[in-house]
N, C-alpha and C positions, 0 to 999 in steps of 0.2 A: 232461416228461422233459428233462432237462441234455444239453448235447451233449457227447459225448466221444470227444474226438480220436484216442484209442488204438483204438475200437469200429471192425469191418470195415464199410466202407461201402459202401451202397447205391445201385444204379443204373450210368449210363456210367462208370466209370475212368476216363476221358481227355478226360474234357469240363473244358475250361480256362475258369474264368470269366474271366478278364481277357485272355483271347483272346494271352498271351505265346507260348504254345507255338505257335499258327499262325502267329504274327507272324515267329518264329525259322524258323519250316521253311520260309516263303516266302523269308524273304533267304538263306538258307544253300542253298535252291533255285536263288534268280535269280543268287547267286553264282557257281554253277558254271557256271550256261546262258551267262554273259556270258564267263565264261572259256572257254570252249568258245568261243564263238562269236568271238573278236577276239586271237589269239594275239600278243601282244607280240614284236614284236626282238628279239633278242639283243640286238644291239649299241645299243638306245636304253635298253634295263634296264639295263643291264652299266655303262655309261661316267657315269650322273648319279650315283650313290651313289659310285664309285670316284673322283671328282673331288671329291666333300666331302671322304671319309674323307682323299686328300692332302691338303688343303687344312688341314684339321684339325690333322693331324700336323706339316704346314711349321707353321700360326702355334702350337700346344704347342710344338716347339723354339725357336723364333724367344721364345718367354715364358722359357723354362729357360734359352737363354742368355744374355739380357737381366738374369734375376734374378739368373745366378751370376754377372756381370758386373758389377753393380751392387754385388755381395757380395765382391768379392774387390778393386776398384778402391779 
């Protein structure tokens, strides 16, 4: 007999052969537990991202005025 994929299957539903789906429910499990459990600063989350994103913006203007500088000299 042919197998066919469309035919209702028999047995457990939810038995994962390649074991992805326990694999996903353990990290998305130990994800939360760790977040729970070690609550980040404010102010040490807050202030590393907030000093790229300036940092970013000073050297994009620092390039923009350089090129229309260079462009109009």
């Amino acid at each position: 007999m042919a197998h066919n994929p469309q035919a209702p299957q028999q047995g457990p539903q939810d038995f994962d052969p390649a074991g992805s789906t326990q694999m996903f429910k353990a990290f998305v499990n130990d994800d939360a537990q760790t977040r729970r459990s070690a609550p980040a600063t404010p102010a040490a989350t807050s202030t590393g991202p907030r000093v790229g994103v300036i940092a970013g913006v000073v050297l994009a203007l620092l390039v923009v005025v350089a090129v229309a500088w260079l462009a109009l000299a």
